[in-house]
Every structure is written in structure tokens, then in C-alpha cells.
C-alpha positions as CSV (number, residue, x, y, z in Angstrom):
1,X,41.7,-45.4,-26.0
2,X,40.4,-42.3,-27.5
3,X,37.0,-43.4,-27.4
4,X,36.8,-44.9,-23.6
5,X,38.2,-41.5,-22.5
6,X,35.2,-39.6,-24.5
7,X,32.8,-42.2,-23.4
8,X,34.2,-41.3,-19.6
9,X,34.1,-37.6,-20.4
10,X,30.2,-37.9,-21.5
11,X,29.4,-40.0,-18.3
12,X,31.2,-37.7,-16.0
13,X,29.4,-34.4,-17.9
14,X,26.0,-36.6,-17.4
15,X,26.8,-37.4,-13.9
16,X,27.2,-33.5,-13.2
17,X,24.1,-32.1,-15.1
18,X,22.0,-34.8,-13.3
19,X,23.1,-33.4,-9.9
20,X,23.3,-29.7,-11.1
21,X,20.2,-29.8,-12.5
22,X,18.3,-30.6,-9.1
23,X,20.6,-27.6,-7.8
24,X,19.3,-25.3,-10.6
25,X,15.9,-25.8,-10.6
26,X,15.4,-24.8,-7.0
27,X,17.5,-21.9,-7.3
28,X,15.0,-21.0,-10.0
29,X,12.2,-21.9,-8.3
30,X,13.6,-19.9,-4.9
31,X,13.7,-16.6,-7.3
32,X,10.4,-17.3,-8.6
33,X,9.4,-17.8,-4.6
34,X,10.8,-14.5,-3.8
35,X,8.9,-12.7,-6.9
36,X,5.8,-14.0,-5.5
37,X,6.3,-13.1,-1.9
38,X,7.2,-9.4,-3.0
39,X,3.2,-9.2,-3.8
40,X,2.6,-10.1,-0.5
41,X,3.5,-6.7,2.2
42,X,3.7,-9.5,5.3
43,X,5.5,-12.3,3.8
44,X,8.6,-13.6,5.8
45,X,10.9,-11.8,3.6
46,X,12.9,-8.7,4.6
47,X,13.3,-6.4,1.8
48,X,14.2,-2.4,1.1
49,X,11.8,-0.9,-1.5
50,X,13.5,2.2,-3.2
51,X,9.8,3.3,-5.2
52,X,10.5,6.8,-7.3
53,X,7.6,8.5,-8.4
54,X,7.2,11.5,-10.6
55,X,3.6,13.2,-11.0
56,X,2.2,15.8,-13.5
57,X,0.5,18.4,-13.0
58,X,-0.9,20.1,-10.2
59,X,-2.6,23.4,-10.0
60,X,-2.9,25.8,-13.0
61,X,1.1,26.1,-13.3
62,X,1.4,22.5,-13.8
63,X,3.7,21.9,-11.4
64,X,5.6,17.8,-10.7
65,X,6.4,16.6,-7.5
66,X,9.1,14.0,-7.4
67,X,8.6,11.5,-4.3
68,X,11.2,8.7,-3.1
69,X,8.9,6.3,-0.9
70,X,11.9,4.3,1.2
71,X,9.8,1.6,2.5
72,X,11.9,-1.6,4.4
73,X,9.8,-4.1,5.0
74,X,10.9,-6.5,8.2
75,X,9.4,-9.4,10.0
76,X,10.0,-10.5,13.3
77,X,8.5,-14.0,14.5
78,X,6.9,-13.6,18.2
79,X,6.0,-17.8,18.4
80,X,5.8,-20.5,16.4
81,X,2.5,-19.3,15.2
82,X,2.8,-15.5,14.9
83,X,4.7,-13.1,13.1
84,X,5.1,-9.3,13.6
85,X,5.8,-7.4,10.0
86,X,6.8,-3.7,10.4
87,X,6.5,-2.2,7.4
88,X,7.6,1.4,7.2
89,X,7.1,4.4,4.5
90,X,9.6,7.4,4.3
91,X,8.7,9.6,2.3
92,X,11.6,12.3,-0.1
93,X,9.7,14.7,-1.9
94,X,10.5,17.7,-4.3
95,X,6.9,19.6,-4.9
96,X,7.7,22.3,-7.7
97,X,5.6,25.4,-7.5
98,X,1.7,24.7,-9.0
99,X,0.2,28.6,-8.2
100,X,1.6,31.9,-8.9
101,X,3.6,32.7,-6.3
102,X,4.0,29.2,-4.7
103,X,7.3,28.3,-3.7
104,X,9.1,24.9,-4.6
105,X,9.9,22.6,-1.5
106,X,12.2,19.8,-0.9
107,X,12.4,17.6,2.1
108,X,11.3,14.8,4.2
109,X,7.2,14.1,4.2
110,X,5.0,12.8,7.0
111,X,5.9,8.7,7.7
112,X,3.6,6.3,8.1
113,X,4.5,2.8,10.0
114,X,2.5,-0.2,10.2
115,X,2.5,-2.6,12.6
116,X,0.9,-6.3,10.9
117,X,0.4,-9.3,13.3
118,X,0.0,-12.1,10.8
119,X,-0.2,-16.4,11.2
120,X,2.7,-17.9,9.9
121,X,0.5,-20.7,8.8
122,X,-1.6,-20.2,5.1
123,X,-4.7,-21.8,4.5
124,X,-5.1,-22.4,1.1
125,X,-2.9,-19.9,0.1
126,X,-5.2,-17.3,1.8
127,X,-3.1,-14.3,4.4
128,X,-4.7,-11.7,6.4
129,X,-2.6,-9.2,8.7
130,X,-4.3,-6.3,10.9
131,X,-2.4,-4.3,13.3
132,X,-2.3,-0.2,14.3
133,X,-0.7,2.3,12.0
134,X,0.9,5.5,12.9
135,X,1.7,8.8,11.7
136,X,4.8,10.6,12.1
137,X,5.3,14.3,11.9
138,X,8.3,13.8,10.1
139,X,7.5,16.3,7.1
140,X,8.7,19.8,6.4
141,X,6.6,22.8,7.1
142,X,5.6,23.2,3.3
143,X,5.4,18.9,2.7
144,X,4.1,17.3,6.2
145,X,0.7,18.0,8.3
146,X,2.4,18.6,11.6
147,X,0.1,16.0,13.3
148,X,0.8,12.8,15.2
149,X,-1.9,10.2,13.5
150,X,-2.7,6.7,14.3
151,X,-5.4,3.9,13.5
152,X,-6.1,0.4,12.5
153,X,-4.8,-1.6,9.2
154,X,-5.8,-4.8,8.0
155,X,-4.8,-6.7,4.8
156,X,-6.5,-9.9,3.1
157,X,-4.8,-11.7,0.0
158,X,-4.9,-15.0,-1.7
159,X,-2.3,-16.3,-4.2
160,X,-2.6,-19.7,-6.5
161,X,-0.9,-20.4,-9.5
162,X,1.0,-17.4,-9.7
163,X,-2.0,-14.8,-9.6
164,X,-1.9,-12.9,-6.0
165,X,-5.5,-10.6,-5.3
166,X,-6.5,-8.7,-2.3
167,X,-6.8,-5.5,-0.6
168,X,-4.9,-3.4,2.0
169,X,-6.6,-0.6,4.0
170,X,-6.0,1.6,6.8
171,X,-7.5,4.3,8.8
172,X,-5.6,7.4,9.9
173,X,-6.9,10.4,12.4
174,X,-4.7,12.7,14.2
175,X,-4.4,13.0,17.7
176,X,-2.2,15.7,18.4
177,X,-0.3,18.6,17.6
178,X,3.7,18.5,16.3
179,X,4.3,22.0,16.1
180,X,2.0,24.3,13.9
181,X,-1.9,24.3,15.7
182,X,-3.7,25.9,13.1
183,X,-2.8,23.2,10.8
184,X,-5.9,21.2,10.1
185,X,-6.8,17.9,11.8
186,X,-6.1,14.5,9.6
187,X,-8.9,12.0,9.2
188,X,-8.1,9.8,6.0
189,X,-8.9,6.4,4.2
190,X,-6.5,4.4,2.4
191,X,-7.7,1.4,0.3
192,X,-5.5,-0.5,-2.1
193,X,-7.1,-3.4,-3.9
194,X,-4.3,-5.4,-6.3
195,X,-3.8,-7.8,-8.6
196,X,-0.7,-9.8,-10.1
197,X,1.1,-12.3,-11.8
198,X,4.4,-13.9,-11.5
199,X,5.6,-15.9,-14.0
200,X,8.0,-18.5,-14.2
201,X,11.0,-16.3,-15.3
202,X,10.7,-13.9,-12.3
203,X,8.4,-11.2,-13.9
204,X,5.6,-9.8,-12.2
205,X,2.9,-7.8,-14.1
206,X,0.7,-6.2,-11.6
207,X,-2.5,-3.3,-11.6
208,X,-3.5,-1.3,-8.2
209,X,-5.7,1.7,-7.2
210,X,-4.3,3.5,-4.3
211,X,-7.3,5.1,-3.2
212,X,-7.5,7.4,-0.4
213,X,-10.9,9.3,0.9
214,X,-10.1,12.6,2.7
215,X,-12.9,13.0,5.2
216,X,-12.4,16.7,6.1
217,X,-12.4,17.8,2.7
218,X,-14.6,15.2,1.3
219,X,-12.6,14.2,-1.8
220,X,-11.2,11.0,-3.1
221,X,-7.6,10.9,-5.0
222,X,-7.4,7.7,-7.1
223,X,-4.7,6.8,-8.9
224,X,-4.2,3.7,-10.7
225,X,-0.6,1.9,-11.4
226,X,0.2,-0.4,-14.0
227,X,3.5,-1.8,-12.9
228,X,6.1,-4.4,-14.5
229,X,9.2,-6.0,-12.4
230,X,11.4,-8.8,-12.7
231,X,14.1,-10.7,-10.3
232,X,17.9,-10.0,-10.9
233,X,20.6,-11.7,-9.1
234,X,23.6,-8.9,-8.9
235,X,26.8,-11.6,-7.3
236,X,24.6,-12.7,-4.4
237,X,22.4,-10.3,-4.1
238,X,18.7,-10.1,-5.8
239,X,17.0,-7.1,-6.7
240,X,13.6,-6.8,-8.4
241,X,13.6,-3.8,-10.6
242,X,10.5,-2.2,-12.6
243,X,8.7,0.8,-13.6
244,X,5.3,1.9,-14.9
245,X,2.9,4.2,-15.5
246,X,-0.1,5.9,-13.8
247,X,-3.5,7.7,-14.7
248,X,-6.1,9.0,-11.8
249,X,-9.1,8.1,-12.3
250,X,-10.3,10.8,-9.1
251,X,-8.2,13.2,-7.9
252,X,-8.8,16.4,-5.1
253,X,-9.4,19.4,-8.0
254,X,-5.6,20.4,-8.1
255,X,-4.2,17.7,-10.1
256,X,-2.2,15.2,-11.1
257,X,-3.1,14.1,-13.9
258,X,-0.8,11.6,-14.6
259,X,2.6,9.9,-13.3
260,X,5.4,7.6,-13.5
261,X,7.2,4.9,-11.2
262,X,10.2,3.1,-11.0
263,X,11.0,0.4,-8.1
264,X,14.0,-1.3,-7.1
265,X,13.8,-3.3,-4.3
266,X,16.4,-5.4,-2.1
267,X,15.6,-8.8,-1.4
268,X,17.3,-10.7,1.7
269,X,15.2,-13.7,2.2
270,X,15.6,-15.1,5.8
């Protein structure tokens, strides 16, 4: 008797792991998905990036500045075949004093939103989004330019085998006045070419420059960010959280030098 009821027991435990285990795997493979579509700024995935930066030292005081980029990230379908993604940045920033003199400032910075019209259909694993961005005079006297900005963005990636490459660009001159005039006008280039890796437990190492070419003052501010996240499931909801570390390899004459990051970012797949 003893032994029919362990045989039932260890067909019934079978039973369930065979049908689990189906379960399992794609819940694994869905958080593995979402890792991979975090590397991609127009996937169809809404998400709330919380990305704290800290950034040492400007002028000859040395002075940090502290910066909390809130940057949601939502996609809206338009047809069957297209999808908007409006992906905002707000900028938080405490700038501590760099010259004699120079007061510290805390407040909102300028915003920048970008508008990508993207296929829903891949090719090969190959996306590309352009669409206008725009510049809002959002920023305190002392942290924003007090210009309204726009111009075009684009963005080209590929991703195979967990490795996702590209580069995302945009183009931003001011076209109008938000308070102070004699503030100067805003004509600047941002280029940020990355590259990742997801692996099959959810982490994602990952190396970018974000490059930006000031064409009034001529100068080019390059930082590059070596970055390590990874997928957590908190009850129901997931959150990919990381940090890294930062060196500029070109920077305007008044620092940084060097900085820090941490991300954590909401995930609410659709």
C-alpha cells in the first residue's frame, strides 16, 4: 500500500513539473525578452527609467552636479504597421558651485521629447525610428537655456543572439525665446552609438558614448558609460536595476572628469 501511494505521489509530482516546466521556461524567457527590449528606446514596451547620475568636477572648485533623468518611455500603435514611441527626458539637477563666487542651484533642467515613428515589423532583427525632437524651456534660470528647440532624430539598431548595436542621434536648434533674450541661441548634436549583451539570467552588460557637439561654442563633451543591470520581479512587478561608472574622453574645458550612474527602471510590458 505504502509503495502504490509513493509510486502515485512520484507520478502526480512528474505530472506537475512536466506542465510547470513549459510554464516556467516562458516566464524566463519573457524576462529575458524584456531585458533585451530595454536596449531597444522604441520597443513596444512601456517603461519609467529613474537614471541618477553624479559627476565630478567642474571648474577649478571641483564642483558635482547630481542629475535625475525621469525618462518614461510609451508607445502608441497608429495601424497595424506603425507605431508611435514618445520617449521623454526630465531632467532634476543639483549643480554645486565650480568658480569662486558661483552659487549652487537646484531645480528642474530643460526637457527634451522625442517623437519615433517606427515599423512594427523587424527584418532580421534590424529597427530604425526617426521622428522630430523638441526642447522644452522647462529649466531654472541658473540650469535651463530659456529657448524653445526642435529638430529631427533617427535611430538604427540590430540585435541577434543577445548582442544589440546601433546608434541614436538628434539635432537640436532653438527657435525662440522663453523668457531671458540675451541668453545665447542652441544649435547642438547628440550621437549615441551602443553596445550590449543580455544574457540568459536577465543581465545586461552594456558600453555607450553620449557624444554631443556644441556648434556655437565648437566643443564636443564625450562621455563614456560602462553600465551593468539585471531583471527583478518585485510581487508582479519587474524592475531592472544597475549602475556604473563613467570617464570622458572630450569634455568643454570646465570639466567633469568623471561620473557615476545608477538606473532603475519600471517595466510594464503591454
Amino acid at each position: 500500500m505504502e509503495q502504490r501511494r509513493s509510486r502515485r505521489w512520484a507520478l502526480a509530482i512528474s505530472a506537475a513539473a512536466c506542465c510547470l516546466s513549459p510554464l516556467l521556461a516562458h516566464a524566463h524567457e519573457s524576462d529575458v525578452e524584456l531585458a533585451k527590449k530595454l536596449n531597444n528606446p522604441v520597443s513596444n514596451l512601456i517603461s519609467v527609467p529613474f537614471q541618477q547620475n553624479y559627476d565630478c568636477c567642474y571648474g577649478p572648485e571641483d564642483g558635482g552636479r547630481y542629475t535625475l533623468n525621469v525618462q518614461p518611455v510609451i508607445p502608441l500603435s497608429l495601424n497595424q504597421d506603425w507605431n508611435l514611441i514618445v520617449r521623454t527626458i526630465v531632467p532634476i539637477v543639483k549643480k554645486e558651485h565650480a568658480y569662486p563666487g558661483d552659487d549652487t542651484a537646484f531645480g528642474l533642467s530643460d526637457t527634451t521629447q522625442s517623437f519615433f515613428i517606427s515599423p512594427k515589423a523587424e527584418h532580421n532583427g534590424l529597427v530604425w525610428a526617426v521622428g522630430p525632437a523638441v526642447l522644452w524651456p522647462t529649466g531654472e534660470s541658473d540650469l535651463g537655456t530659456k529657448k524653445w528647440g526642435a529638430g529631427p532624430t533617427a535611430l538604427l539598431l540590430k540585435q541577434e543572439h543577445g548582442y544589440t548595436y546601433g546608434v541614436l542621434a538628434n539635432h537640436i536648434w532653438s527657435f525662440a525665446d522663453a523668457g531671458d533674450h540675451d541668453r545665447p541661441d542652441v544649435s547642438q548634436t547628440f550621437i549615441q552609438p551602443f553596445f550590449s549583451y543580455t544574457d540568459k539570467a536577465t543581465t545586461t552588460y552594456g558600453i555607450n558614448a553620449e557624444s554631443s557637439y556644441n556648434w556655437k561654442t565648437k566643443g564636443w563633451t564625450v562621455p563614456i558609460n560602462l553600465t551593468v543591470t539585471h531583471v527583478y520581479k518585485f510581487g508582479e512587478q519587474r524592475v531592472s536595476l544597475g549602475g556604473g561608472v563613467r570617464a570622458y574622453a572630450a569634455q568643454d574645458g570646465v570639466g567633469p572628469e568623471w561620473g557615476l550612474r545608477f538606473i532603475a527602471t519600471f517595466l510594464y510590458p503591454k
